[in-house]
N, C-alpha and C positions, 0 to 999 in steps of 0.2 A: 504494500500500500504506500502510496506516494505520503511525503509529510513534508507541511510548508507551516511559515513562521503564521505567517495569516493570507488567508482565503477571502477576496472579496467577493460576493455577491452581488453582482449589476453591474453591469460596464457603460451606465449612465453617466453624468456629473459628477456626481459623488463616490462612484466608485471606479472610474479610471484614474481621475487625480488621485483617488487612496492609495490606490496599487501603483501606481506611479512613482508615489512619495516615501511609499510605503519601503521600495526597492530601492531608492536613492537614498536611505539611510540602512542597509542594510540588511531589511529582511527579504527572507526566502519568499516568493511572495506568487499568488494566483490569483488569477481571476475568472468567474464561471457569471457566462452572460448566454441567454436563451433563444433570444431573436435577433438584438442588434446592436452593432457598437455605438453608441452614442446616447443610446436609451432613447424615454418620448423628444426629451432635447434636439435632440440636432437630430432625429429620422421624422418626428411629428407631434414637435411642439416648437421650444421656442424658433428654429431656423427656419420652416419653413414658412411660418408662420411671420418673420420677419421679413422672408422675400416675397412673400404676397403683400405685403401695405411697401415693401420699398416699389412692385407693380404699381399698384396703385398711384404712389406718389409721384411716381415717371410721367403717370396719364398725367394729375395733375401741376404738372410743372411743365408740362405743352401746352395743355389750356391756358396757362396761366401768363407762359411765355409768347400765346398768341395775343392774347391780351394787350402785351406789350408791346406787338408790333411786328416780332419774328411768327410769321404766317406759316401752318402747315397746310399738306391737302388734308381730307377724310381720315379720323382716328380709325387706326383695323385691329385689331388685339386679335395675335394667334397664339389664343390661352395652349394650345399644344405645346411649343414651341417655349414660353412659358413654364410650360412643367418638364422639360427637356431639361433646360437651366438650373431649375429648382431638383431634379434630381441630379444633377451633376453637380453642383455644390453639395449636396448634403453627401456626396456619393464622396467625394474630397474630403471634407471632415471625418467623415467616418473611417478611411483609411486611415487619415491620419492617425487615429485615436489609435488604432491599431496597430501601426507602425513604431509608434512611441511608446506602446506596450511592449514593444518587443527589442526596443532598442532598450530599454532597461530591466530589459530580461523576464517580466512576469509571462509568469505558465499561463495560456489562454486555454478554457478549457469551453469548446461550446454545448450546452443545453441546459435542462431544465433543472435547477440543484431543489435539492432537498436538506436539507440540516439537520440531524440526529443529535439525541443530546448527552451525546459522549463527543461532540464537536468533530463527529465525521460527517462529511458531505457525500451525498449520493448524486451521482449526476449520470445519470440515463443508465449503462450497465457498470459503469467504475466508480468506485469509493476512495475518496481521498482523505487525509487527515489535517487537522491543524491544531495550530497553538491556539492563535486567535480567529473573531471570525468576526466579519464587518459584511452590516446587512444594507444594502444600500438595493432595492429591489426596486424602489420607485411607487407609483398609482395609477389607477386606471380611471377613468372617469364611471362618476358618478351619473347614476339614469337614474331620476325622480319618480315614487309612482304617479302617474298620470294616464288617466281611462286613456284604452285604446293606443297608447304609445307604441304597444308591444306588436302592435296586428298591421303598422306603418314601416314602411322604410325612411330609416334616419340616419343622420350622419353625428358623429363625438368629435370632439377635436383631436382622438385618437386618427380619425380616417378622411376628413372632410377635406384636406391636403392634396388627396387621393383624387379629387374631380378631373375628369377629361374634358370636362366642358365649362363654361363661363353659366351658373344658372339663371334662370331670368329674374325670380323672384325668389327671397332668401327669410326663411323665420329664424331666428334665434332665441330658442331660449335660454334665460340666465342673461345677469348685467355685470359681470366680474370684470376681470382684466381682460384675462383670455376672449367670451364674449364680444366686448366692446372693440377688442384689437380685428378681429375678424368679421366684424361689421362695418368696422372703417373702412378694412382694404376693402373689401366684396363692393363696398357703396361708390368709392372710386375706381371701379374697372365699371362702374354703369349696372351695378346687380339694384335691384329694387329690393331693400332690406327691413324686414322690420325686429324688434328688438323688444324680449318679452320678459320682462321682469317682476316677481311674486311680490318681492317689496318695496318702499317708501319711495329708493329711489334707485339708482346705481352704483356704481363705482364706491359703495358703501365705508368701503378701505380707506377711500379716501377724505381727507378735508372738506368740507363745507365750499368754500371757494375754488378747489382743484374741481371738483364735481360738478359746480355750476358751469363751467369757461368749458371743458370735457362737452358735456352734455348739449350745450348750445351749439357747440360746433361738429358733432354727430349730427344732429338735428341739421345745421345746416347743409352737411352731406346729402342730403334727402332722407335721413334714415327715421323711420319712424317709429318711435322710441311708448312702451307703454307699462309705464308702473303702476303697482298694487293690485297689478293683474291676475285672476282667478282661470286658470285654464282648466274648461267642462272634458272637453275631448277631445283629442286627436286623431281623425278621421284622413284617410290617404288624400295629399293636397288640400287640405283644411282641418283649421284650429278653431273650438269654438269657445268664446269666454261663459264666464257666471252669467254674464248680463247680456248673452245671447249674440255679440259682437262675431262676427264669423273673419278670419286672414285667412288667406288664400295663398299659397305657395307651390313651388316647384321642387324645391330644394329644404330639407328641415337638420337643422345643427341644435344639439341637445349641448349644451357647454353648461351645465348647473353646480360646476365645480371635482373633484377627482377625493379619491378614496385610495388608502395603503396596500400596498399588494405584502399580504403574510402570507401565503402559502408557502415560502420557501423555510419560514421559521415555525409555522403552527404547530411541530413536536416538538418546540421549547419552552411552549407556554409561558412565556413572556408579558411582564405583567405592563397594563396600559396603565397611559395614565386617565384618570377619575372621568369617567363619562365619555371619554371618547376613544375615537378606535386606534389609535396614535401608540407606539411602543414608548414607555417609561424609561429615560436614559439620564445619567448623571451630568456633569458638567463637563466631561468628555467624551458622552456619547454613549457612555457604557448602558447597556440596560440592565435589568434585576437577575442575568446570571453572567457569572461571572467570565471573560475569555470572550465576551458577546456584545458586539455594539452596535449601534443601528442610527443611520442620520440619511437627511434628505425628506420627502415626503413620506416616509415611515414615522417622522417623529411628529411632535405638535410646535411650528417652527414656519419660518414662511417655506414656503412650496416654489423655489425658485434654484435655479442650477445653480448659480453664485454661491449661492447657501448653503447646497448641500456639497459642493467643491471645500468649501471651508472648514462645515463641521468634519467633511471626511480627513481632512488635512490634519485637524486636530486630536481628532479621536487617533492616525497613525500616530504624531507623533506621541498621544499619552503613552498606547501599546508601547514604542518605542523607548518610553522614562523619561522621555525629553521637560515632562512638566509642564507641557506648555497653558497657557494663561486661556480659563472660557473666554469665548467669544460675546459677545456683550452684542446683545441685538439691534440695539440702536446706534449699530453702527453698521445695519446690512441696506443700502440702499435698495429702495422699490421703483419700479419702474413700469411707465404704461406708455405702452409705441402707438398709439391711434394717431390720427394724422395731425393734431395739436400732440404732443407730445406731455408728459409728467411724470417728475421725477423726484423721491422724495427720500429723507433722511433723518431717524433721529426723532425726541420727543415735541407733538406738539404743544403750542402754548397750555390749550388746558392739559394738560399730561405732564406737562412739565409742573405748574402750581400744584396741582395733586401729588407731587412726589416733593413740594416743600419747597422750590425755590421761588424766589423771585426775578419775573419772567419780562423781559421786554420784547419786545419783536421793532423790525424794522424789514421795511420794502423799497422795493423800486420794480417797474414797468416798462417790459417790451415795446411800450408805443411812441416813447422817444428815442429809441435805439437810433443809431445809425443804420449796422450793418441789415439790422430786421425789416428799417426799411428797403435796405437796398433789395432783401431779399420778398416784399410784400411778406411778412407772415410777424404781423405786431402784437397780438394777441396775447395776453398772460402773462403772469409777473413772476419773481424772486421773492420770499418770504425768508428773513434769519428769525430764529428762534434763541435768544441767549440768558442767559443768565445775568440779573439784574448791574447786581454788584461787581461781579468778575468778568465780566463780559467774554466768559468762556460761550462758545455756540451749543447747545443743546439739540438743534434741529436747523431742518431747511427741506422748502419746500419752492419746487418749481414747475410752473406748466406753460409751456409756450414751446418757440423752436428750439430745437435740439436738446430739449431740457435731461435726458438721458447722456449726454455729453456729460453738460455744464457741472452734474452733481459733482462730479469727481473732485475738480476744485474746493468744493465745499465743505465735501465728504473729508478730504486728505486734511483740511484745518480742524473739522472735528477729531480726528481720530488722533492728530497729535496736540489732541487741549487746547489746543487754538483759541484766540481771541478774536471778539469783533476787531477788535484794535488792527491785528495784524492783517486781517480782510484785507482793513483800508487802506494800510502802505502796502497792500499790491501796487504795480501798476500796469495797467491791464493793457493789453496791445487796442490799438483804435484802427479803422474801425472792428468790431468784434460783439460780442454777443455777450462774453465777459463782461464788457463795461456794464452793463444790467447789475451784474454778482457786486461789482465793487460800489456800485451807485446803492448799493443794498446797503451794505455795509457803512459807507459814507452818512447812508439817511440815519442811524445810530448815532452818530455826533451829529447833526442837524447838518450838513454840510455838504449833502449831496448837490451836485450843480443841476442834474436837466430833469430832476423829478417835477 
């Protein structure tokens, strides 16, 4: 029987950087992955899911540039042609992932593992052993019960990627990240979208203000957006509400949010934590036996590749003795790619007073930018969140262009204790989109110039 120092399970996010890292300090190290290198991430989540709204944004930066003067003939979208692309990228990465597995020697082992709990893995007809063993299996989407869903053809954000064709008209239900990011693009290649959500509002995760600027400019998309909505039944190409409201579709994407895949661990019996279906792990990941750790959408933690890259990085090095320091949540940047972008980090104001300090906040706005003019797209501001006295940053929050960029900036002065102070002796390149961050910052000493 083969023996390795630790065995990851998933060659997603969280478990190729493990086993990556894992092997660059040292250990003996495998990995057992079922279906595909890169996990939902880079085969059918976030990548291709990114190159369908960068589509999107292509159309609209022709219209926009006709706009301006540079004249095209007739838009043609050969969505074929389009998914050629999109599987050749993802078909790249996923080598990649693979190649750098192998360039730092971890055993690749493919199919379905099983985990015993004498910490042997059973993988199709061979059993291997380990020291440790790190679960990074990932989740599947969740399907709501709702009459009739079952007796429909639907599309998850698991397979909706998968389309050969451009469809005419598009329901979505769920208002999440995911949801909204693939209502954006679908609405900028000309799909007719509408967008169905059970609660109050959307983007729920987020801010009050992120939310509002969000939703307006989906809306402007054409997308027709409908909250605190009661779905009766889903009938093939039609959805009926409580209140007898009938959408009419072609096309139906079920995105209501994703659930932990345990099957690989449910002979360990692993204890969750309180009320949900989430594995119980310590501050390095460990859960309640011992030799056994489990990070990414397995745990209760955000559901994002970033994240589960990191906790896996930390849980190798605990294995390792390295000690190293938890990872402190409010410093995992969030981030939503619809075609106004938002990007967020850290305690908001009320979150921050509930945890006892004293909170000031300071802004500035995209609509004096330069460069945002240059680029039409002035929509949404910069928000710091600091700490009254010390004017340490506690948070930041932004939604406008490239706001998924800009966090980094803001991110890197939180993470080294940073002050407003220091924001402000940036000095930020002109024209840029920065200027915004540091007019943020400036507006905390009263001093910003073009707010």
């Amino acid at each position: 029987m083969e023996q390795y120092d630790l065995v990851v399970i998933g060659a997603g996010p969280g478990g190729y950087v493990s086993a990556i890292r894992a092997a660059q300090l040292g250990l003996n190290t495998a990995i057992v992955e079922k279906q595909y290198m890169g996990g939902t991430c880079l085969n059918v989540g976030c990548i291709p899911s990114k190159l369908l709204l960068e589509y999107g944004k292509k159309v609209q930066d022709i219209k926009l540039a006709d706009s301006w003067g540079i004249k095209t003939n007739h838009l043609n979208i050969d969505f074929s042609k389009l998914n050629q692309r999109t599987k050749s990228v993802i078909n790249n990465l996923t080598s990649g992932v693979t190649h750098l597995l192998k360039q730092n020697k971890v055993k690749i082992f493919d199919g379905e593992a099983q985990v015993n709990d004498d910490l042997t893995i059973q993988i199709e007809d061979q059993t291997i052993k380990a020291k440790d063993i790190l679960l990074a299996t990932g989740s599947t989407p969740f399907i709501p019960p709702i009459d009739g869903l079952d007796k429909v053809n639907y599309h998850t954000t698991n397979t909706i990627f998968k389309l050969e064709k451009l469809p005419q008209s598009l329901v979505v239900i769920g208002g999440g990240v995911i949801a909204t990011e693939i209502a954006s693009s679908m609405a900028d290649l000309g799909v007719n979208v509408t967008l169905l959500e059970v609660a109050k509002d959307i983007l729920l995760t987020e801010t009050k203000e992120i939310r509002s600027i969000l939703k307006e400019h989906l809306e402007e998309q054409g997308i027709n957006i409908v909250t605190n909505c009661e779905i009766k039944q889903v009938n093939q190409n039609k959805i009926i509400l409580a209140d007898e409201t009938s959408i009419d579709f072609d096309t139906l994407l079920v995105a209501t949010g994703r659930k932990p895949n345990l099957q690989a661990s449910e002979n360990l019996k692993l204890e969750n934590e309180k009320d949900t279906p989430f594995i119980k792990v310590n501050g390095n990941y460990q859960t309640s036996k011992a030799h056994v750790y489990a990070v990414g959408d397995l745990i209760n933690t955000y559901q994002l590749a970033h994240a589960a890259s990191a906790e896996g990085i930390n849980a190798v090095e605990a294995i390792a003795g390295l000690n190293p320091k938890s990872i402190d949540i409010n410093m995992i940047p969030r981030c939503i790619y619809t075609r106004v972008e938002a990007a967020s980090v850290g305690l908001t104001a009320s979150q921050a007073k509930e945890q006892g300090y004293k909170v000031k906040t300071a802004e500035s706005y995209f609509q004096s930018n330069a460069k945002a003019m240059i680029e039409e797209e002035t929509d949404g501001f910069i928000q710091i969140v600091a700490d009254a006295e010390y004017g340490e940053v506690l948070g930041g929050f932004i939604v406008g262009p490239h706001a998924t960029d800009l966090i980094g900036e803001l991110l890197g002065v939180k993470v080294a204790e940073g002050t407003v102070e220091e924001l402000s002796e940036v000095i930020q390149p002109h024209p840029s989109l920065l200027e915004v961050l540091g007019e943020a910052a400036d507006d905390w000493f009263k001093k910003a110039i073009h707010k």
